[in-house]
TORKOLVEX-262790 format. One record per residue: x, z, y of N, C-alpha, C, CB in turn. Coordinates in Angstrom, 1 decimal. Glycine has a CB too. Layout:
// TORKOLVEX-262790
X  Z  Y  X  Z  Y  X  Z  Y  X  Z  Y
...
***
This chain:
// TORKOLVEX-262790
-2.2  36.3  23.9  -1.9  34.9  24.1  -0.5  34.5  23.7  -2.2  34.5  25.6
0.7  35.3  23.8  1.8  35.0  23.7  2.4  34.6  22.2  2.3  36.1  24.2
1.0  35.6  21.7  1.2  35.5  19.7  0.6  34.4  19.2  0.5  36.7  18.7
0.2  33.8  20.2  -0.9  32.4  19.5  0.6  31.3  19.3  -2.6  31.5  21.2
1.5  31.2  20.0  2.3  30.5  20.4  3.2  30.7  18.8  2.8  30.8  22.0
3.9  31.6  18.9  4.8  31.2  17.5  3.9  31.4  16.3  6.1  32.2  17.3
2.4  31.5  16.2  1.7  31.9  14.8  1.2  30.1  14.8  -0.1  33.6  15.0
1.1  29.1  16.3  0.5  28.3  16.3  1.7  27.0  15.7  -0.3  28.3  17.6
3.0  27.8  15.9  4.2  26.7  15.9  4.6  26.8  14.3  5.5  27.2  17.0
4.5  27.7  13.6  4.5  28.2  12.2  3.4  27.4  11.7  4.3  29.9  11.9
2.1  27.1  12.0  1.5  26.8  11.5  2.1  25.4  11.3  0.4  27.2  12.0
2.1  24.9  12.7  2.6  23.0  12.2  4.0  22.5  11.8  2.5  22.1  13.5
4.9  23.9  11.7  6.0  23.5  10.7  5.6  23.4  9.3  7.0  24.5  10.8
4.4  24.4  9.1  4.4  24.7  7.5  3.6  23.3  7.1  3.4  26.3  6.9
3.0  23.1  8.6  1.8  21.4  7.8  2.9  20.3  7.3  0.6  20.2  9.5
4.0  20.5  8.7  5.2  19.3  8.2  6.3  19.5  6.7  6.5  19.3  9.8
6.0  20.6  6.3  6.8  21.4  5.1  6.1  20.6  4.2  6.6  23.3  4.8
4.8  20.8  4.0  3.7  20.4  3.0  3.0  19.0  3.1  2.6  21.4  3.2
3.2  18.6  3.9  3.1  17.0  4.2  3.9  16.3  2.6  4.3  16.4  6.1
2.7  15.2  2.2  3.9  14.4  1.2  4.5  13.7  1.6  3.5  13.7  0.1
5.4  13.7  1.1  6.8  12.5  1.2  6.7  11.6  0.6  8.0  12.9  0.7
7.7  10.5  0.9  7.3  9.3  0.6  8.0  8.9  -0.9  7.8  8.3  1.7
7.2  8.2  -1.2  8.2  7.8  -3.0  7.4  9.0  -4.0  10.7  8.4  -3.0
6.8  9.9  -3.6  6.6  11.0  -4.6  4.6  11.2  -4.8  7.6  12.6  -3.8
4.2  11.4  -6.3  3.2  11.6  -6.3  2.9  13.3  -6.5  2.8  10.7  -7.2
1.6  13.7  -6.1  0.9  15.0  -6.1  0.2  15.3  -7.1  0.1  15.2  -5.2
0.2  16.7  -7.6  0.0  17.0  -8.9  -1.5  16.2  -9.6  0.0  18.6  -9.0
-2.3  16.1  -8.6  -3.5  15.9  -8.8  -3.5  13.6  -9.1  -4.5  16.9  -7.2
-2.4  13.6  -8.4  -2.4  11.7  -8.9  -1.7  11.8  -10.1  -1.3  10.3  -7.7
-1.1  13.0  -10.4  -0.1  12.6  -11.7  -1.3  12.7  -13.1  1.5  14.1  -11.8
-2.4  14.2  -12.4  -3.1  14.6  -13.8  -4.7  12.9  -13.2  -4.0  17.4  -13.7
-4.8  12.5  -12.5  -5.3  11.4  -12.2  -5.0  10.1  -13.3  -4.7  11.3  -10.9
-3.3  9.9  -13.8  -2.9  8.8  -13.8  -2.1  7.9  -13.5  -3.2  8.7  -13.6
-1.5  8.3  -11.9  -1.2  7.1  -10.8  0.5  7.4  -11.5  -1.5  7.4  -8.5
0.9  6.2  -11.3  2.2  6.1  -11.4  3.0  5.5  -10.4  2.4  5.6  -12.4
4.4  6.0  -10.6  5.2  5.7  -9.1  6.0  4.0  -9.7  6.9  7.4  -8.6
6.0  3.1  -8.9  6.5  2.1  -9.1  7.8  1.8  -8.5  5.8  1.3  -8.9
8.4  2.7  -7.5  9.7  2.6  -6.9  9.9  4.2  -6.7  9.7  1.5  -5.4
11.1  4.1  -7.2  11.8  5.8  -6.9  12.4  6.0  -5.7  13.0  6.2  -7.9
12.4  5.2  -4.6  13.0  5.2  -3.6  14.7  5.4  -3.9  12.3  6.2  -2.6
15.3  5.2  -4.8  16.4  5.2  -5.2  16.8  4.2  -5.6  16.5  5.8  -5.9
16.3  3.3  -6.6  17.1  2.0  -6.8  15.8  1.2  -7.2  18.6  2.1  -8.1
16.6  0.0  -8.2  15.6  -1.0  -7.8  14.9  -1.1  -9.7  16.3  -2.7  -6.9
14.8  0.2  -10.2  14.2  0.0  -11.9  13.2  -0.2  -11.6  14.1  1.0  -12.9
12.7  -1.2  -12.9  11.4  -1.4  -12.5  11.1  -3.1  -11.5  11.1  0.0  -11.7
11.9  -3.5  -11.4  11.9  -4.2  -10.1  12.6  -5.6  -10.9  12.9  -3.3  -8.7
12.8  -6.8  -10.2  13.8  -7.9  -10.5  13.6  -8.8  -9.7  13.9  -8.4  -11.6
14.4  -10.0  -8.9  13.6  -11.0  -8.2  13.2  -12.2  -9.0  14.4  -11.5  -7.1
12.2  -12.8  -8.7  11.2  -13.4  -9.4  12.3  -14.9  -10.0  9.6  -13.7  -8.3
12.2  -14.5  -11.3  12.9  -16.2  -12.0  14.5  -15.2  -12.3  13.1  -18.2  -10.3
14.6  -14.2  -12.1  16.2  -13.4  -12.3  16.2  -12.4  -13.3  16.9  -12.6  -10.9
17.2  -11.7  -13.3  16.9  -11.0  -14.4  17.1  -9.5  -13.6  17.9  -11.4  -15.8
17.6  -9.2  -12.8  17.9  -8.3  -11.6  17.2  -8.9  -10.2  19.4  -8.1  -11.4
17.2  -7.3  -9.6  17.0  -8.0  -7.8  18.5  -8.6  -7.4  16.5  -6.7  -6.4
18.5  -9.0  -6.6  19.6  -9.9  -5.3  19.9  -9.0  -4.5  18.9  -11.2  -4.3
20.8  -8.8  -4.2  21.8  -8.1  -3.0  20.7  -8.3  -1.7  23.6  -9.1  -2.7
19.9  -9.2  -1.9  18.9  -9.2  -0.6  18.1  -8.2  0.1  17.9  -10.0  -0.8
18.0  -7.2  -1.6  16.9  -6.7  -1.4  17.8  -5.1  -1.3  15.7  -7.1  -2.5
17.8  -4.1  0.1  18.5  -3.2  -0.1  17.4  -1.9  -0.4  19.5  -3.0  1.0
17.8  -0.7  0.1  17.6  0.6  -0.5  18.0  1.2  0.3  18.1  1.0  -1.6
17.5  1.6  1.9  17.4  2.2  3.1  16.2  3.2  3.3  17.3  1.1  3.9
16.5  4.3  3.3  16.1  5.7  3.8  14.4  5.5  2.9  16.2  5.9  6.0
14.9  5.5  1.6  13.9  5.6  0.3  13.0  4.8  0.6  13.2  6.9  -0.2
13.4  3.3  1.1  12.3  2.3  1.1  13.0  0.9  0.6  11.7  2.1  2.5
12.3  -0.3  -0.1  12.9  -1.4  -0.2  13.1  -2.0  1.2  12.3  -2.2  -1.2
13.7  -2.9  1.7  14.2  -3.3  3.2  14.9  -4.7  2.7  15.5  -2.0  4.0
14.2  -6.0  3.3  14.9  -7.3  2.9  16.1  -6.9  4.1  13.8  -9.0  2.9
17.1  -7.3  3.5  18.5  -7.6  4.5  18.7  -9.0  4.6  20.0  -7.0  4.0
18.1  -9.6  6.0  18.5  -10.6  6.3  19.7  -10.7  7.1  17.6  -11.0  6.6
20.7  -10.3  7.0  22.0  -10.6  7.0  22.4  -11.3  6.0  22.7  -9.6  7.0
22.0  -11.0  4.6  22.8  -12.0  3.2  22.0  -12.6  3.0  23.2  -11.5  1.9
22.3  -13.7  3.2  22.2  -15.3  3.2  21.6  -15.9  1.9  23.7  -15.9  3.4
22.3  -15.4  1.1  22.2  -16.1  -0.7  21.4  -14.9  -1.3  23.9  -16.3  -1.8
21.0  -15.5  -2.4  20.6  -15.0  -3.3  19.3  -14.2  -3.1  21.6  -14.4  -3.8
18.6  -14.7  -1.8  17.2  -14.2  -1.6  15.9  -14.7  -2.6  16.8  -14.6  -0.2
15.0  -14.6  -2.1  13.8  -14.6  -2.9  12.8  -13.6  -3.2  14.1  -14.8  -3.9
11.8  -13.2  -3.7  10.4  -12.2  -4.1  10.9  -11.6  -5.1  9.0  -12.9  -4.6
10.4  -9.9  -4.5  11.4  -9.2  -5.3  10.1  -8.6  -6.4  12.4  -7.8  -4.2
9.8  -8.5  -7.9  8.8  -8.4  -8.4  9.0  -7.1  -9.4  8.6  -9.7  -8.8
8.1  -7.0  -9.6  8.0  -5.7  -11.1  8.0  -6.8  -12.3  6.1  -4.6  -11.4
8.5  -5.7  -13.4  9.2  -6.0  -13.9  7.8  -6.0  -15.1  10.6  -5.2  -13.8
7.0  -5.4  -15.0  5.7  -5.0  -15.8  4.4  -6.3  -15.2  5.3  -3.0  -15.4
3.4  -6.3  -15.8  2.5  -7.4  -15.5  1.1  -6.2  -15.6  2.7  -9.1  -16.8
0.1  -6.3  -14.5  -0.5  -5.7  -14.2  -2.2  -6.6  -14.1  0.2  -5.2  -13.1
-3.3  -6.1  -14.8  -4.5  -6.5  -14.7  -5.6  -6.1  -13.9  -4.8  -6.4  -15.6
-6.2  -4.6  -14.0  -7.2  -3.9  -13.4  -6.3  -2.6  -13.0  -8.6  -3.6  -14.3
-6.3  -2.2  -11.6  -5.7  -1.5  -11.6  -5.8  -0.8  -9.7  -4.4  -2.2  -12.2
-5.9  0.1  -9.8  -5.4  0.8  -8.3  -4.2  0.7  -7.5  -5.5  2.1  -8.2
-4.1  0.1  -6.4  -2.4  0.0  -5.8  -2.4  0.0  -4.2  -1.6  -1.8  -6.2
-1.7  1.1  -4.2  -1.3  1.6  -3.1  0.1  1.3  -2.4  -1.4  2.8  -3.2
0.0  1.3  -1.3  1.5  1.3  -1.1  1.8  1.4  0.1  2.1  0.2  -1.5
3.0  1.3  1.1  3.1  1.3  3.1  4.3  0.6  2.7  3.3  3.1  4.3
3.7  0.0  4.1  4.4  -1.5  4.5  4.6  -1.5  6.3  3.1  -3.1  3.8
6.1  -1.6  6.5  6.8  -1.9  8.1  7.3  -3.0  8.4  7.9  -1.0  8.4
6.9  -3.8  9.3  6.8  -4.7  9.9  8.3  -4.9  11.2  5.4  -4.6  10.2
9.2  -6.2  10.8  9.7  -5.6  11.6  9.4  -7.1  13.0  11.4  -5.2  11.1
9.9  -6.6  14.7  9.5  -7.3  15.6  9.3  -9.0  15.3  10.4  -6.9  16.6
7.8  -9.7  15.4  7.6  -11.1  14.8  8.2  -11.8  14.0  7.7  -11.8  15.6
8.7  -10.2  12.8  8.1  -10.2  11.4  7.0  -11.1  10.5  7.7  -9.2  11.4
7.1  -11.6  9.4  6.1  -11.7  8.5  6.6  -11.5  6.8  5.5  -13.3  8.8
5.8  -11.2  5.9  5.9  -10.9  4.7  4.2  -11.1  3.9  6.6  -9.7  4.8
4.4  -10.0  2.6  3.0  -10.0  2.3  3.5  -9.6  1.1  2.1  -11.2  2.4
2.1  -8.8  -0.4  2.2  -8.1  -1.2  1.3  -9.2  -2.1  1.8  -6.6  -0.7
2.1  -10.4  -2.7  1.3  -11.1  -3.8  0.8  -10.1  -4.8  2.2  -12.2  -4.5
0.3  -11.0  -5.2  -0.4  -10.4  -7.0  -0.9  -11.2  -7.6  -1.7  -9.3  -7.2
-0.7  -10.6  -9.1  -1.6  -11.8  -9.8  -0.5  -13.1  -10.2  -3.0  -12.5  -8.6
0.7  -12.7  -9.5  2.1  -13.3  -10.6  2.4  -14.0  -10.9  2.3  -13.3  -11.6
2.5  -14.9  -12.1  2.7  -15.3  -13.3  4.3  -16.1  -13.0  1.3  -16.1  -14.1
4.9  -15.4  -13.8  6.3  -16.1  -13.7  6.8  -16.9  -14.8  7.3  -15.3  -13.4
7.3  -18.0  -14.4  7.6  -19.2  -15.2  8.1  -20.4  -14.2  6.2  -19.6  -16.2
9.5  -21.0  -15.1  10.1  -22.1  -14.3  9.5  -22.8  -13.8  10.9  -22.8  -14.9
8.0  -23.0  -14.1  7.2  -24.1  -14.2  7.0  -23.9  -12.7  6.0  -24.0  -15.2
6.6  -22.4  -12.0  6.1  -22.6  -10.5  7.4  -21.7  -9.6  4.2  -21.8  -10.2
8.0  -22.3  -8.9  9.0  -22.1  -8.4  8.8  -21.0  -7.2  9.5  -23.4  -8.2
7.9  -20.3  -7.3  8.0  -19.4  -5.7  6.0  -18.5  -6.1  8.0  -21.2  -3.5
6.2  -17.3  -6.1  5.1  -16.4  -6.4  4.2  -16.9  -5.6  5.2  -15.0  -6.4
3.9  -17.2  -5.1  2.5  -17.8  -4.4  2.2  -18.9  -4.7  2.3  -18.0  -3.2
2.8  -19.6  -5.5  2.3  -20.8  -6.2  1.0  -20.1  -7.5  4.0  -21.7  -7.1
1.1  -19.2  -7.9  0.1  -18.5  -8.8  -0.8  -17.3  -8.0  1.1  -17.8  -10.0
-0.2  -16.4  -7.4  -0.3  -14.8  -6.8  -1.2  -15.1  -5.4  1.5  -13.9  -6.3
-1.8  -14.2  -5.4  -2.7  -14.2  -4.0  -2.4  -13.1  -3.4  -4.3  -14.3  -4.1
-2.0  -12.9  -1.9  -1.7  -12.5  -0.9  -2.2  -11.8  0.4  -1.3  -13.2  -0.7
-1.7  -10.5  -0.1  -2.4  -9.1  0.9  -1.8  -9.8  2.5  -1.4  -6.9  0.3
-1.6  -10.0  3.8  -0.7  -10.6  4.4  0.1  -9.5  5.2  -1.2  -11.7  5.2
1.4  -8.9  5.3  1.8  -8.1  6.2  2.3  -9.2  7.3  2.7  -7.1  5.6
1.8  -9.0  8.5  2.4  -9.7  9.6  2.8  -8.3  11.1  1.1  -11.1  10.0
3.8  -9.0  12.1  3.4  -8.7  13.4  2.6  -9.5  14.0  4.4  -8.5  14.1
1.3  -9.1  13.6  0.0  -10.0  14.7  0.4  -10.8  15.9  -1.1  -8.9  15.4
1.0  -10.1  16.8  1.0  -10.2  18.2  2.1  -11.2  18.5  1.2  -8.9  18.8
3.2  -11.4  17.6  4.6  -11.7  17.9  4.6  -13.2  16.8  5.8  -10.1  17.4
4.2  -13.2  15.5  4.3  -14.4  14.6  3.2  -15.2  14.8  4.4  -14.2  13.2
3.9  -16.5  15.1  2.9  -17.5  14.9  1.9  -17.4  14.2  3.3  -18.3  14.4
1.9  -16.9  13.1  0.4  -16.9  12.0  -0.4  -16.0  12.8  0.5  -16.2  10.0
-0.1  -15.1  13.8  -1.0  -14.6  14.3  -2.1  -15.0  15.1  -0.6  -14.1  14.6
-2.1  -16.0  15.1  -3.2  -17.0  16.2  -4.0  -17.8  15.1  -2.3  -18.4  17.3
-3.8  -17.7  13.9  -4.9  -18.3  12.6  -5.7  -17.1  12.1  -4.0  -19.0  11.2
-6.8  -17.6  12.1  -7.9  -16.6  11.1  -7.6  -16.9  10.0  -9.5  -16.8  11.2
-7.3  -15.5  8.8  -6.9  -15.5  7.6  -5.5  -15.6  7.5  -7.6  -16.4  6.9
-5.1  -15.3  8.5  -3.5  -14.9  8.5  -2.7  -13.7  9.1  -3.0  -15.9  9.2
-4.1  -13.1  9.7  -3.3  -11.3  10.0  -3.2  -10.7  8.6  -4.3  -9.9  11.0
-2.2  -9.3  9.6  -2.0  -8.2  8.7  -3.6  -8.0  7.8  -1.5  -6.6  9.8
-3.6  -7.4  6.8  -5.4  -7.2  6.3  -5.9  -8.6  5.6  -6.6  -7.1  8.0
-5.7  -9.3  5.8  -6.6  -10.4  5.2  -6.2  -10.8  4.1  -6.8  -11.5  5.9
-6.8  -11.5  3.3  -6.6  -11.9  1.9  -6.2  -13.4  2.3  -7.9  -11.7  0.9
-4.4  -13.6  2.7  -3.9  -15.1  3.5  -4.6  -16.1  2.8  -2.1  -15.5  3.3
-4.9  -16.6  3.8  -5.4  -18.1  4.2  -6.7  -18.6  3.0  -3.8  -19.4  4.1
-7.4  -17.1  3.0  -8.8  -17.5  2.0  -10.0  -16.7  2.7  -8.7  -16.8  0.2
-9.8  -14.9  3.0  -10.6  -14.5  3.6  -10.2  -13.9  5.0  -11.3  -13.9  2.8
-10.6  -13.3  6.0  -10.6  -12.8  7.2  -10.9  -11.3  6.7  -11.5  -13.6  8.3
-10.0  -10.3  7.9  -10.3  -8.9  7.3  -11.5  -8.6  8.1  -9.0  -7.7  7.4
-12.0  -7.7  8.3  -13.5  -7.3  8.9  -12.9  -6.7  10.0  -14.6  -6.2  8.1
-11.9  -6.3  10.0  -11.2  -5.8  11.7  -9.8  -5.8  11.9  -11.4  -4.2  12.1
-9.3  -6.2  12.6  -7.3  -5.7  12.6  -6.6  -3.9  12.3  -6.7  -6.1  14.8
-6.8  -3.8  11.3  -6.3  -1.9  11.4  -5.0  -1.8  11.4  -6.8  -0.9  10.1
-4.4  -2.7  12.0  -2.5  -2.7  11.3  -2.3  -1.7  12.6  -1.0  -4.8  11.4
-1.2  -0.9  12.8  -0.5  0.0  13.1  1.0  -1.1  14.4  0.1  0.9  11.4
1.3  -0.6  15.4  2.2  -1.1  16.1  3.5  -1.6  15.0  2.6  -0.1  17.1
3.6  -2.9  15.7  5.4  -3.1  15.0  6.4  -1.6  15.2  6.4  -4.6  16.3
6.7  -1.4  14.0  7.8  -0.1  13.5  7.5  0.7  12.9  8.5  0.7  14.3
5.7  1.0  13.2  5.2  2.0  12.6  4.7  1.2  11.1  4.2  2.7  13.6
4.6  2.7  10.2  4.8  2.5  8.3  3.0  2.2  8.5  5.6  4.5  6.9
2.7  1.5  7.8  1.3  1.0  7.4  0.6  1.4  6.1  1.3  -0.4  7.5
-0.6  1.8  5.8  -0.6  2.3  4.4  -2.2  1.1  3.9  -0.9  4.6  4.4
-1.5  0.5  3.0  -2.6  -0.3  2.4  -3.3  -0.2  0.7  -1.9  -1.8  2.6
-4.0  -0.5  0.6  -5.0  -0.3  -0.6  -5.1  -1.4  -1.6  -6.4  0.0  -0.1
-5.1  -2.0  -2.8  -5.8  -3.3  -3.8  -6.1  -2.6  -4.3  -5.2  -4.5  -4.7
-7.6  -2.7  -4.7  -8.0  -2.6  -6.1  -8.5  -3.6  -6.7  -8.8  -1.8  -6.3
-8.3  -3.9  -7.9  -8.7  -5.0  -8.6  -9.4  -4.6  -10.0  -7.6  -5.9  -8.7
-10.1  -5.6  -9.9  -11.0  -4.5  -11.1  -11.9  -5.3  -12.1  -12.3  -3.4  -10.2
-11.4  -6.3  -13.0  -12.5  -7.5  -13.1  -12.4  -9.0  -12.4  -13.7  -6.9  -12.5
-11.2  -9.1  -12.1  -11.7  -9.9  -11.0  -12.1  -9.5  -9.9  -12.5  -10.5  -11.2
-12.6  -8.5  -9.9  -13.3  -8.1  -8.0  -12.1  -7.3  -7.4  -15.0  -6.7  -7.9
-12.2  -8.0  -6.0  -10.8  -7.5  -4.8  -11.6  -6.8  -3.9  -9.7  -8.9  -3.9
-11.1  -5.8  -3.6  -11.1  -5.1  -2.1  -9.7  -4.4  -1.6  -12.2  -3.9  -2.0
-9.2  -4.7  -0.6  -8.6  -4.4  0.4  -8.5  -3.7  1.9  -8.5  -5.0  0.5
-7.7  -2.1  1.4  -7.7  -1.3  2.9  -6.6  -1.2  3.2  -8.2  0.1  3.1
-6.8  -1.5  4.9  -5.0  -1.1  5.7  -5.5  0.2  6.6  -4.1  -2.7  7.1
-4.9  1.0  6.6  -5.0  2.3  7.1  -5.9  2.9  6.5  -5.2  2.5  8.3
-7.0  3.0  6.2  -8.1  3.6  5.9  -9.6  2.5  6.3  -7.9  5.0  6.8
-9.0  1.4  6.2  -10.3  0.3  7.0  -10.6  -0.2  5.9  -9.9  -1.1  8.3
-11.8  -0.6  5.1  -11.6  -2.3  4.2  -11.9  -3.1  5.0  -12.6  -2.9  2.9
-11.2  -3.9  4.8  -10.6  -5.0  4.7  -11.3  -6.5  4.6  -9.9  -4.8  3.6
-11.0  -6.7  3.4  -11.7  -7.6  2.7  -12.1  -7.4  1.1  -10.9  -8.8  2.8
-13.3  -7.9  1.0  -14.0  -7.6  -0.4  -14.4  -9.1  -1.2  -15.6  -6.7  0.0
-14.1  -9.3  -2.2  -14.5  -10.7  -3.2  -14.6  -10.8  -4.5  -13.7  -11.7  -3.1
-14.9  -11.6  -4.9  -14.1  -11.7  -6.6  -14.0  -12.8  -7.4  -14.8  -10.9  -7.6
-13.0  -12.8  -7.2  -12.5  -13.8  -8.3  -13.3  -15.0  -9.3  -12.0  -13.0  -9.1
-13.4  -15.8  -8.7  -14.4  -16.8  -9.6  -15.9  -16.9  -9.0  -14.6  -16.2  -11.4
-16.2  -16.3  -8.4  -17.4  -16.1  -7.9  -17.4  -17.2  -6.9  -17.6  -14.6  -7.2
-19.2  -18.0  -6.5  -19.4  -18.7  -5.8  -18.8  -18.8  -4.4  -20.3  -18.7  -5.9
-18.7  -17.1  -3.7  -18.1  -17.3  -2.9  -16.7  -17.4  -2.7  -18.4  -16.8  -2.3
-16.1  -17.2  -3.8  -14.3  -17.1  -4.3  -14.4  -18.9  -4.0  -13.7  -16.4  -6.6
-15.1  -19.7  -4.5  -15.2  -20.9  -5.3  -15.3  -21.4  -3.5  -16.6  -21.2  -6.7
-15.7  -21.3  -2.4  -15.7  -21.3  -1.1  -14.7  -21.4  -0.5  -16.1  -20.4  -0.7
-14.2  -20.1  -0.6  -13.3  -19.3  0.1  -11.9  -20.5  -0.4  -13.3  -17.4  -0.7
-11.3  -21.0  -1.6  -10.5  -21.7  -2.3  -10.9  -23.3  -1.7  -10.7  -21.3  -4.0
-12.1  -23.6  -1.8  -12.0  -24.8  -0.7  -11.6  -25.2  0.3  -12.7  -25.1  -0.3
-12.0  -24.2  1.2  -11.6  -24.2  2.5  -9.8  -23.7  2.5  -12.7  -22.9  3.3
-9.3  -23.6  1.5  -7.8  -23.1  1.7  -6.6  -24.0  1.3  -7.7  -21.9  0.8
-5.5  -23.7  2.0  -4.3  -24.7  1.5  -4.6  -24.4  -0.5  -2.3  -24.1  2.3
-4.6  -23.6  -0.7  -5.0  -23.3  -2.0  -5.4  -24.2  -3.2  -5.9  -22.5  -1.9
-6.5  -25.0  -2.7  -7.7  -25.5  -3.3  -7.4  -26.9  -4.5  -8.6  -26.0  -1.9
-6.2  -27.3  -4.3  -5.2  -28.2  -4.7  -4.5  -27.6  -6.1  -4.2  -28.5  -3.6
-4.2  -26.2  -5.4  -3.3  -25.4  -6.6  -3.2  -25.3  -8.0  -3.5  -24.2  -6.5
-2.8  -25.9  -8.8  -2.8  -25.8  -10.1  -3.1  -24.6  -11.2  -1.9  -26.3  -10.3
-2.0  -23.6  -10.3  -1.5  -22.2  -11.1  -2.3  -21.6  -10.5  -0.1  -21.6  -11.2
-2.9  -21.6  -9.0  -3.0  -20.5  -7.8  -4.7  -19.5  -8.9  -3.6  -21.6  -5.5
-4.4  -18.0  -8.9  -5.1  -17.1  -9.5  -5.7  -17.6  -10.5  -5.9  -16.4  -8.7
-5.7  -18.1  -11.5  -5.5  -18.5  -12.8  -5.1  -17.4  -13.9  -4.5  -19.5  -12.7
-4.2  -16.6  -13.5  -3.7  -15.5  -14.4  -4.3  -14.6  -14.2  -2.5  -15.2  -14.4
-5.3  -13.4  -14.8  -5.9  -12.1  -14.5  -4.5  -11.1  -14.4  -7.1  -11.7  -15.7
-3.7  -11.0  -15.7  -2.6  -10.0  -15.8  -1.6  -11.1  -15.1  -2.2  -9.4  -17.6
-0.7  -10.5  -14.1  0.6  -10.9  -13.8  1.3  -9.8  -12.9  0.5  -12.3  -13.1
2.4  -10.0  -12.2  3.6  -9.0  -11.4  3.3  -9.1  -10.2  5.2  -9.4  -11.5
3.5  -7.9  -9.3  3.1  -8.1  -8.3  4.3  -7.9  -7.2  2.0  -7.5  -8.2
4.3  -8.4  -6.4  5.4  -9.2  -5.9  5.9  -8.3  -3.9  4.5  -11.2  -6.0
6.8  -8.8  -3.5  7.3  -8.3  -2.7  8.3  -9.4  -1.8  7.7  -7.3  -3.4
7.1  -10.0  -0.8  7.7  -11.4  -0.3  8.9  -11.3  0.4  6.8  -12.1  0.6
9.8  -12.0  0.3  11.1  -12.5  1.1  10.0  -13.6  2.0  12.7  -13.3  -0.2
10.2  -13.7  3.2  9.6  -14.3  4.3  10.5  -14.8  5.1  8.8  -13.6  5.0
12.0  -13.9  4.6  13.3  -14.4  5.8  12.9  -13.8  7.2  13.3  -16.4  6.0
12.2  -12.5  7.0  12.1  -11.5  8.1  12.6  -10.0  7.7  10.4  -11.4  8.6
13.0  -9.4  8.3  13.3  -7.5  7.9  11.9  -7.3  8.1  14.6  -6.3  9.2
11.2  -6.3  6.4  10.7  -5.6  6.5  10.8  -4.6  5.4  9.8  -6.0  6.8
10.0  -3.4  5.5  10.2  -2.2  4.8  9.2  -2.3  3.9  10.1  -1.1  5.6
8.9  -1.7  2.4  7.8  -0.8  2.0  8.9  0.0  1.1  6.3  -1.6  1.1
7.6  1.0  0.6  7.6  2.1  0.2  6.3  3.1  -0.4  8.1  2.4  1.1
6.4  3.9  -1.3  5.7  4.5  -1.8  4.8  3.5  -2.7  5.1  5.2  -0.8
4.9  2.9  -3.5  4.3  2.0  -4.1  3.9  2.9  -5.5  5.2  0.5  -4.3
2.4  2.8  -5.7  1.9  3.9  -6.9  0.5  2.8  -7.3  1.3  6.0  -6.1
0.6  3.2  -8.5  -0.6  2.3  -9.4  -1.1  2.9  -10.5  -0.1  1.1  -10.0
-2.2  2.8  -10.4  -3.4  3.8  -11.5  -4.1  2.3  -12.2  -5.1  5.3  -10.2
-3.7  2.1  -13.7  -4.4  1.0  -14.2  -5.5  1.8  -14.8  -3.7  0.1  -15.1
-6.3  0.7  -14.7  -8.3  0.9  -15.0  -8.6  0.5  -16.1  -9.4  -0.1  -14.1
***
């Protein structure tokens, strides 16, 4: 019995040795495809939307992007720099206390629409419990904001890192937070054509109009985190 104890403690150091880390892909995503979109080092790849760089807003805290709402100026949606169509996207996202944010897509930048959700449709990262939006259907963590409702709440406590899923593929969306889906649709479809009625949306000129566009990284004027952001285009 005594040998079970350091053969059992070896064992869960070597799991924590071999655990992946964040920011980094495994041999099998690399011969896969997937590519890393943030080095957890700086911000290549990256720019805030309508700039030609990110904003001092956006920092680079313990290999994750982190809005600093301490600086005042020069905020805004921090975006890729590349424009994306069919594609696999992963990423983890931390929420901080009655927090809100969210992972647009679908882009398109131009003076013409002054703020990415005037085009981009919206994974929502919230603190459920703590933000206002949390008392509207189609406004938790999970849902496809203010169009569809997720099939269950799978968000993780405020602090803890959240790991969410897009795939887009055609027009067709599905969405997982932890390992749940989410929500499932597609684009143009009768029930898309629904879903856009019933939404502040439905007015929108630009709103998902663009198949290829940047995908985005909301300033909400709350501290939150992501990280590990990887994309396999289809």
């Amino acid at each position: 019995m005594k040998l079970l104890i350091p053969v059992l403690a070896l064992s869960l150091s070597s799991a924590a040795v071999f655990a992946q880390q964040p920011n980094t892909l495994t041999a099998k995503e690399q011969k896969d495809g997937w590519k890393l979109l943030f080095d957890g080092k700086t911000t290549n790849g990256w720019h805030s939307y309508l700039q030609s760089s990110a904003t001092d807003r956006w920092k680079i805290q313990d290999g994750a992007f982190v809005l600093d709402t301490a600086v005042k100026k020069g905020g805004g949606d921090l975006v890729t720099n590349d424009e994306y169509e069919n594609y696999d996207f992963t990423y983890e996202w931390k929420i901080s206390e009655g927090g809100n944010s969210g992972l647009i897509f679908s882009v398109h930048e131009d003076p013409k629409y002054g703020a990415t959700y005037l085009t981009g449709a919206e994974m929502q990262v919230l603190d459920d419990a703590r933000h206002p939006d949390g008392k509207y259907p189609k406004h938790n963590s999970g849902d496809l904001y203010d169009l569809k409702k997720a099939t269950m709440n799978s968000a993780k406590p405020v602090g803890e890192w959240n790991k969410a899923r897009i795939l887009k593929k055609d027009g067709h969306l599905t969405f997982w937070l932890n390992g749940t889906k989410t929500v499932e649709t597609t684009v143009g479809s009768d029930e898309w054509k629904a879903l856009l009625a019933n939404s502040k949306f439905k007015t929108w000129e630009g709103f998902m109009k663009f198949s290829k566009g940047h995908i985005a990284l909301q300033d909400h004027g709350n501290v939150v985190s992501y990280r590990s952001l990887k994309i396999k285009t289809l």
